[in-house]
N, C-alpha and C positions, 0 to 999 in steps of 0.2 A: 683255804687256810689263811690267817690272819697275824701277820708280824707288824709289834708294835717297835717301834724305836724311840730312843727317849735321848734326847741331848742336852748337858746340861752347860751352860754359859753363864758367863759373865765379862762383857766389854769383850767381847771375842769379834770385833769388824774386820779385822785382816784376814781370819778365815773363815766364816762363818759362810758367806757365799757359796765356797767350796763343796764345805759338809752339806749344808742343805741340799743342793743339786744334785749330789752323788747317792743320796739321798731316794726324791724324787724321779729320778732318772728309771729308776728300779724298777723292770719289767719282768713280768711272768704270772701264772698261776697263783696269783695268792692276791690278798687286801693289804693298802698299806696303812697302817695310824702311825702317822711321826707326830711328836709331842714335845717340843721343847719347854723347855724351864729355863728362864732368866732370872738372873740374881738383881734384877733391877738396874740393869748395861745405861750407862750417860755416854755413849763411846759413841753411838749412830747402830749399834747394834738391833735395838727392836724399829730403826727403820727399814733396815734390811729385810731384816722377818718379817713387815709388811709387806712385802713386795711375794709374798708366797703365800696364799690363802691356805691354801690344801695340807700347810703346817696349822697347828695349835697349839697357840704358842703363850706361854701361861708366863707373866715378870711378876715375882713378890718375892721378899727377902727371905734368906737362907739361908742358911749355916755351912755352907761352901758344895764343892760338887755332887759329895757321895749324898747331903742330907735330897740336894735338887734331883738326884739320879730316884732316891727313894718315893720322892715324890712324886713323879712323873710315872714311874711304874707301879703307884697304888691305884692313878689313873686309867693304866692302861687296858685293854679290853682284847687283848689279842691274844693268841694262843702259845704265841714265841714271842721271844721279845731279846732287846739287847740294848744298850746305850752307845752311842758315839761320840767322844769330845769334838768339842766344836774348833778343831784344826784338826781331825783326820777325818778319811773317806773311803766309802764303798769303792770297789771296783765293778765295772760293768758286771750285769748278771749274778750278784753275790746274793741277792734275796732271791731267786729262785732258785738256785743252786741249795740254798740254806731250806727253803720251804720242801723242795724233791726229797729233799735227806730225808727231814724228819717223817715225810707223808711214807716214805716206802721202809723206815725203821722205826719202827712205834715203840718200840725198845728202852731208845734211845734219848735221853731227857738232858742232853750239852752234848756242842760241840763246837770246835776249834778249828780254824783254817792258818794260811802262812800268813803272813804279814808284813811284804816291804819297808824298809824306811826309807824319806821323805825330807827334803827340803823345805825351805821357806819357799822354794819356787816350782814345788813338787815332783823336782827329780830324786832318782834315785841315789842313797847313801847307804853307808856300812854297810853293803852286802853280805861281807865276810861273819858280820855279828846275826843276817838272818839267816845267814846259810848254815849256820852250828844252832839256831836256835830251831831251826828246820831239822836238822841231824838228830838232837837228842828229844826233840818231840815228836819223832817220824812215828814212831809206835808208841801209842797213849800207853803209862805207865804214870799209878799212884803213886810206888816209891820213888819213880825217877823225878814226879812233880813235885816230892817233901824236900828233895835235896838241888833243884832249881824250877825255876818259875819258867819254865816252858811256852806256856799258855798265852797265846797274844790280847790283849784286851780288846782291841777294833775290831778281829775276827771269832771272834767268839760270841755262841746263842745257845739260847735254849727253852725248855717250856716252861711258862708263864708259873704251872702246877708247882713248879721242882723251887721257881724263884719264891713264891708263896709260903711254901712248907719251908725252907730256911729261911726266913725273915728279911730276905734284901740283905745291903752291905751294912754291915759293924763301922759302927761312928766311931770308936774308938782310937781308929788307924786314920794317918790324914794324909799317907801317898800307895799303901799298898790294901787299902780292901778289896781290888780286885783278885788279890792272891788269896785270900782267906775266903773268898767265897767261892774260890776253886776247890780249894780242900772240902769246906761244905760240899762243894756239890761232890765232890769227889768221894766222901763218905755213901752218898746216896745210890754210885752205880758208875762205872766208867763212862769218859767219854769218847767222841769219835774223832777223828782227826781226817778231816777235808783235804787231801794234800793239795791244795790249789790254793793261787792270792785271793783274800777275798777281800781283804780291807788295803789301806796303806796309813804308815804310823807314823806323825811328824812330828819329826825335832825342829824346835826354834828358839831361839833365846827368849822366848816369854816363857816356853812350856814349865809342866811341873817338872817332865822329867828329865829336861837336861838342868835345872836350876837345883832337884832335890835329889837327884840318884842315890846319894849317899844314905838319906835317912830311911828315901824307898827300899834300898836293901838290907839295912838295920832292923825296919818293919817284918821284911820279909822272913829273915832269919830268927826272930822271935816269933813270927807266925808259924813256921816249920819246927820249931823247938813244943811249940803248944800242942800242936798236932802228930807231930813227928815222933820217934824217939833218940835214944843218946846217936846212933849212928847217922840218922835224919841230917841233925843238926849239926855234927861234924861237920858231913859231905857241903852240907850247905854253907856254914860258913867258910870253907875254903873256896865255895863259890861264889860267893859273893865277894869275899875280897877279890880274885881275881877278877868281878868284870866290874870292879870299879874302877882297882887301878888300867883296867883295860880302857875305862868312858873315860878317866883323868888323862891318861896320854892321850883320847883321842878327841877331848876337847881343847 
């Protein structure tokens, strides 16, 4: 089996190290293609990504992450496939883990694991935030995914076939396409829920998501209103204001 990975950057030298490695490290039964996309980094960025052959690593200009992500995965050649920003990382064993699943449930075309958060200095933070997002994504559910966003973005894959037939991310959204492409896939057949870490997801005062939270969930709530119905989009936005005001006290 063959999982491609795709990471899209821009001036990402503080973490990029990281991701790569975590990356490469990735042992088991399967083929790796990592694929990076650079937005053309002046940072010391693609000297980094010199220094890793076994990456392919592609710099030309772009129209920000999701247009680089799309790219990278019209590229790709592998069976599964996933993106990872270039400040988070696999954990030990997560691509085999990932590749076992799909080979012994052919079924199954996405799925999602737990997902730590993460320091500038890669310790752990707001457990309490993955431990509820653990709780209410314990049992994959469509309607519980209309009325919050569950679904971790670093831990989550699926088949290449499913990415294909819904067209990649929607350019239109510029912090939550990874939530509209859950509902896509989520149209297309459930998915599985890995109860294990498989990625970890950093906060840092450069990220999108502690800088945009706000509009990220704006997004999200009009995403669930599209898809959803009148009840959807209640439940949702009372959720989203509450984990905003919850990220505002706890920034």
């Amino acid at each position: 089996m063959k999982i491609s990975i795709v990471t899209p950057v821009r001036n990402g030298r503080q973490f990029i190290r990281d991701t790569v490695e975590s990356i490469l490290a990735q042992q088991g039964d399967f083929e790796l293609e990592y694929i990076v996309c650079d937005g053309q980094s002046t940072d010391g960025t693609l000297e980094i990504l010199a220094e890793y052959p076994q990456c392919r690593v592609i710099s030309r200009k772009d129209g920000g992450p999701f247009h680089a992500i799309n790219y990278g995965m019209s590229l790709a050649t592998g069976e599964i496939g996933a993106w990872l920003n270039a400040d988070d990382i696999y954990l030990p064993g997560t691509l085999a883990k990932v590749a076992d699943y799909f080979r012994t449930h052919p079924a199954i075309n996405w799925l999602y694991g737990n997902c730590p958060i993460i320091d500038e200095n890669g310790r752990e933070i707001r457990r309490p935030i993955t431990l509820y997002k653990e709780l209410i994504g314990f049992r994959y559910s469509r309607n519980m995914l209309l009325c919050e966003n569950f679904v971790n973005q670093p831990a989550t894959f699926w088949r290449m076939s499913l990415w294909r037939d819904l067209g990649g991310l929607n350019s239109v959204y510029k912090a939550a396409w990874d939530y509209e492409l859950w509902l896509k896939m989520a149209q297309k057949g459930p998915a599985a829920h890995l109860h294990t870490d498989l990625a970890a997801f950093r906060r840092h005062a450069g990220s999108i998501s502690e800088n945009f939270f706000e509009k990220q969930f704006a997004e999200e709530l009009a995403i669930s209103r599209q898809y959803g119905n009148r009840i959807h989009g209640a439940i949702h936005a009372f959720n989203a204001w509450k984990i905003v005001t919850a990220y505002k006290i706890l920034s």
